[in-house]
C-alpha atoms as a printed R data frame, in Angstrom:
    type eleno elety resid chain resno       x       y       z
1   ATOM     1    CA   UNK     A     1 106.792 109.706 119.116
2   ATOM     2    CA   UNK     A     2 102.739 111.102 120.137
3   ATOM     3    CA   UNK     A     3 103.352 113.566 121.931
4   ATOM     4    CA   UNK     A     4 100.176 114.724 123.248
5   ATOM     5    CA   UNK     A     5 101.491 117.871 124.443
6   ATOM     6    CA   UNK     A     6 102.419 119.039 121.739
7   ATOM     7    CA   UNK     A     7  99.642 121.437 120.511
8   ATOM     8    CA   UNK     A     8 100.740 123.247 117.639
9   ATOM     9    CA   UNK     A     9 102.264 120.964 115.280
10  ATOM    10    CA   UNK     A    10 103.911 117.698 114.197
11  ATOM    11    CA   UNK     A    11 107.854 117.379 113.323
12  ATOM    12    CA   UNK     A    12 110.242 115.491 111.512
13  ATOM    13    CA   UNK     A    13 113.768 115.795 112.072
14  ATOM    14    CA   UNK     A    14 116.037 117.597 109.465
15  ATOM    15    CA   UNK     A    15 118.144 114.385 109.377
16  ATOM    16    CA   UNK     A    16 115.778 112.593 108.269
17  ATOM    17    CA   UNK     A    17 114.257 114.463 105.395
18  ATOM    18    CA   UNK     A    18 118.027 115.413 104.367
19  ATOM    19    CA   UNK     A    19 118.344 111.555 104.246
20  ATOM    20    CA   UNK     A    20 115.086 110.617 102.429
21  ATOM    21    CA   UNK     A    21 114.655 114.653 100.609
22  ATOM    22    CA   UNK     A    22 114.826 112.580  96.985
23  ATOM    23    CA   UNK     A    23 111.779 110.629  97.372
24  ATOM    24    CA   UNK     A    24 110.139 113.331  99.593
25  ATOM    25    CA   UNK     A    25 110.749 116.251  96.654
26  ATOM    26    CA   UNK     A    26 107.381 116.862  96.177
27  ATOM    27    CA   UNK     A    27 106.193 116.732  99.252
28  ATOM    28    CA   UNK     A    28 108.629 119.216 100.575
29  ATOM    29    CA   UNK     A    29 107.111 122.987 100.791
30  ATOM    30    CA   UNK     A    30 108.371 126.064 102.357
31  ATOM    31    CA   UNK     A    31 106.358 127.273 105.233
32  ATOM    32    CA   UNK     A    32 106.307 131.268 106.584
33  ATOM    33    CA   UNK     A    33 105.069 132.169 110.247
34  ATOM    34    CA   UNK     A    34 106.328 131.791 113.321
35  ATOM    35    CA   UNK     A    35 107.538 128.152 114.429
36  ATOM    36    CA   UNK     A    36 109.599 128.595 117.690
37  ATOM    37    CA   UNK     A    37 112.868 126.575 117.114
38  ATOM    38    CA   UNK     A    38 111.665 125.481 113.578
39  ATOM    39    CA   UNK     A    39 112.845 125.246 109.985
40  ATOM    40    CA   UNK     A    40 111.398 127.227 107.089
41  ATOM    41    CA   UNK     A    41 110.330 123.566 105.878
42  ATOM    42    CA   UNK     A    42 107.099 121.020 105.718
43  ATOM    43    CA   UNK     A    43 106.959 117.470 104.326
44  ATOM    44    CA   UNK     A    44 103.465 115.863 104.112
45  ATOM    45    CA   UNK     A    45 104.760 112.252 104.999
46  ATOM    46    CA   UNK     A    46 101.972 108.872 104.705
47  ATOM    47    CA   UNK     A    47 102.654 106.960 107.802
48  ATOM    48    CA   UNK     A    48 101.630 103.382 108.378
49  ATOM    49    CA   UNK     A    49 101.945 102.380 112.049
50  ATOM    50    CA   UNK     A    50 100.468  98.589 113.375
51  ATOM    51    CA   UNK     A    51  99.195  98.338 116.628
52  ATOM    52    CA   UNK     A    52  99.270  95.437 119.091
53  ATOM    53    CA   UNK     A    53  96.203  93.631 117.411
54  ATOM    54    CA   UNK     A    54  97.486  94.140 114.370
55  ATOM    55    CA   UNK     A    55  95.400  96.403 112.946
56  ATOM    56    CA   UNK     A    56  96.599  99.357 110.167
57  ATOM    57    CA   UNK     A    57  96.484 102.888 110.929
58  ATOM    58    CA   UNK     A    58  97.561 105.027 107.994
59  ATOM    59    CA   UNK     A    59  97.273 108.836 107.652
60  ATOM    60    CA   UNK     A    60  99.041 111.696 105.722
61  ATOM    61    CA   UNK     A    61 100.524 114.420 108.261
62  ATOM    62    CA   UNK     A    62 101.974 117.861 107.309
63  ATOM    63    CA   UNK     A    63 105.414 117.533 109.330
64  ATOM    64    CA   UNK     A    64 107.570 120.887 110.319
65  ATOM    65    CA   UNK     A    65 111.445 120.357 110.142
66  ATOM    66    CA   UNK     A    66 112.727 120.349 113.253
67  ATOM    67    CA   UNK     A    67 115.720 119.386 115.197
68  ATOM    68    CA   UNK     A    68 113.984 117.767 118.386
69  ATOM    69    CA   UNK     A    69 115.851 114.004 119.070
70  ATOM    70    CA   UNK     A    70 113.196 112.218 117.772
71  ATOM    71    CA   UNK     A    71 112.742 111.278 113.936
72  ATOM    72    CA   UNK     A    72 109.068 112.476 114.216
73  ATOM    73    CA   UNK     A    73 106.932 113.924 116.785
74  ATOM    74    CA   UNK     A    74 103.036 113.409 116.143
75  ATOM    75    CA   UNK     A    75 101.193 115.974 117.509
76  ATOM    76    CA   UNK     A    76  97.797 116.074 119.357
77  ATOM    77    CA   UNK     A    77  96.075 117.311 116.105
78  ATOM    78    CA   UNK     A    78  96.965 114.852 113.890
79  ATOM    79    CA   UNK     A    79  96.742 112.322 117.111
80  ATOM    80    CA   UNK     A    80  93.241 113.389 117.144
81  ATOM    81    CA   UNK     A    81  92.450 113.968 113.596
82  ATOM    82    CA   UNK     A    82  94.573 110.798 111.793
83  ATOM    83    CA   UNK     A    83  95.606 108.824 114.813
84  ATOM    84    CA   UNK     A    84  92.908 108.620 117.443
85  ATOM    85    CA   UNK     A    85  92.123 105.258 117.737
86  ATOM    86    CA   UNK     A    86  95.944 104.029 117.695
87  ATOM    87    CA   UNK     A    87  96.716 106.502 120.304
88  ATOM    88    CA   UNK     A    88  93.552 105.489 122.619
89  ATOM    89    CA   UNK     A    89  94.673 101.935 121.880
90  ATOM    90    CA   UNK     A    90  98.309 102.326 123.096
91  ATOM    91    CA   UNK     A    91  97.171 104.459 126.146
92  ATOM    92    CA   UNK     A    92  94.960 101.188 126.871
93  ATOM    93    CA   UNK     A    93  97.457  98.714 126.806
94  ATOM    94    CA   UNK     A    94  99.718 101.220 128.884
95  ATOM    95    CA   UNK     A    95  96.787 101.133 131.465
96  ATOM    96    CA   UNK     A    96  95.812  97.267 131.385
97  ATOM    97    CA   UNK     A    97  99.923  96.217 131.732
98  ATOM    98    CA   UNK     A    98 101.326  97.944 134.604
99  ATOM    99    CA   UNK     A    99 104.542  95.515 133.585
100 ATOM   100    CA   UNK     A   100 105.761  97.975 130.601
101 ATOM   101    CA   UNK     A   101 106.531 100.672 132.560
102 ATOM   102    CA   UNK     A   102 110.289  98.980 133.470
103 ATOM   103    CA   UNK     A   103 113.904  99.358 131.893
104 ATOM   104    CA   UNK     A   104 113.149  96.556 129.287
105 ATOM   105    CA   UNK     A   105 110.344  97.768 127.715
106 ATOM   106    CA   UNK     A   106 110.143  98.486 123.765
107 ATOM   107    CA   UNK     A   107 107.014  99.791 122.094
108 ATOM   108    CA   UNK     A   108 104.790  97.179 120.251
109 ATOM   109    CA   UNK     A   109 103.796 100.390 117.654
110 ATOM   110    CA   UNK     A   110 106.247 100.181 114.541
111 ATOM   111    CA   UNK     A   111 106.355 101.796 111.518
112 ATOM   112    CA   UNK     A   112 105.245  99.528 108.113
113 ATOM   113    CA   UNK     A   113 107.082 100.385 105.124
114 ATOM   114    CA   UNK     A   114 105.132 102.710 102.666
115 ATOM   115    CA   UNK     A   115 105.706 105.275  99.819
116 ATOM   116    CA   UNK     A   116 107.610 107.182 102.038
117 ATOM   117    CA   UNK     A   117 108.385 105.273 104.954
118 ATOM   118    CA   UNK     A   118 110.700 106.922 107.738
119 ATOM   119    CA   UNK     A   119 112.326 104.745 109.938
């Protein structure tokens, strides 16, 4: 998920780096300060995501651990400082197709498998 209101950090969901913590070892580092409802964990994940021309946007992202109901939550840090142009491309095609805003809709942004891709 971007999540452009979300101003402090990005997340990853415990889950998920229980699931994947083998390949993700050594990207795994304890963290120390105060993240409201957070772990005491990081993972600096690679993420490959494809937008609806087809073109690549790939970025590494520190990620806290954190319970939230999404796998991952990009933040608007690394939305501005990895992901800018996907982000100002999906908020385009949200604004030139009035028609995706309904019960059947299903986002055209997908993850491509990488190193260590989270699904």
């Amino acid at each position: 998920m971007f999540d452009s209101g979300a101003l402090h950090a990005s997340y990853i969901d415990p889950k998920v780096v229980t699931r994947y913590r083998k390949a993700l070892r050594s990207k795994i580092t304890p963290i120390r300060g105060s993240v409201t409802l957070g772990d005491s964990e990081a993972v600096q994940v690679y993420l490959e995501f494809k937008d609806d021309e087809g073109k690549l946007h790939t970025g590494t992202v520190n990620l806290v651990v954190f319970e939230s109901g999404s796998h991952i939550i990009i933040a608007l840090p690394d939305i501005a400082r990895v992901f800018g142009d996907l982000f100002l491309c999906m908020v385009r095609t949200a604004m030139d197709n009035t028609g995706l805003f309904n019960e059947n809709y299903s986002p055209s942004v997908r993850v491509i498998t990488g190193p260590y891709c989270i699904r």
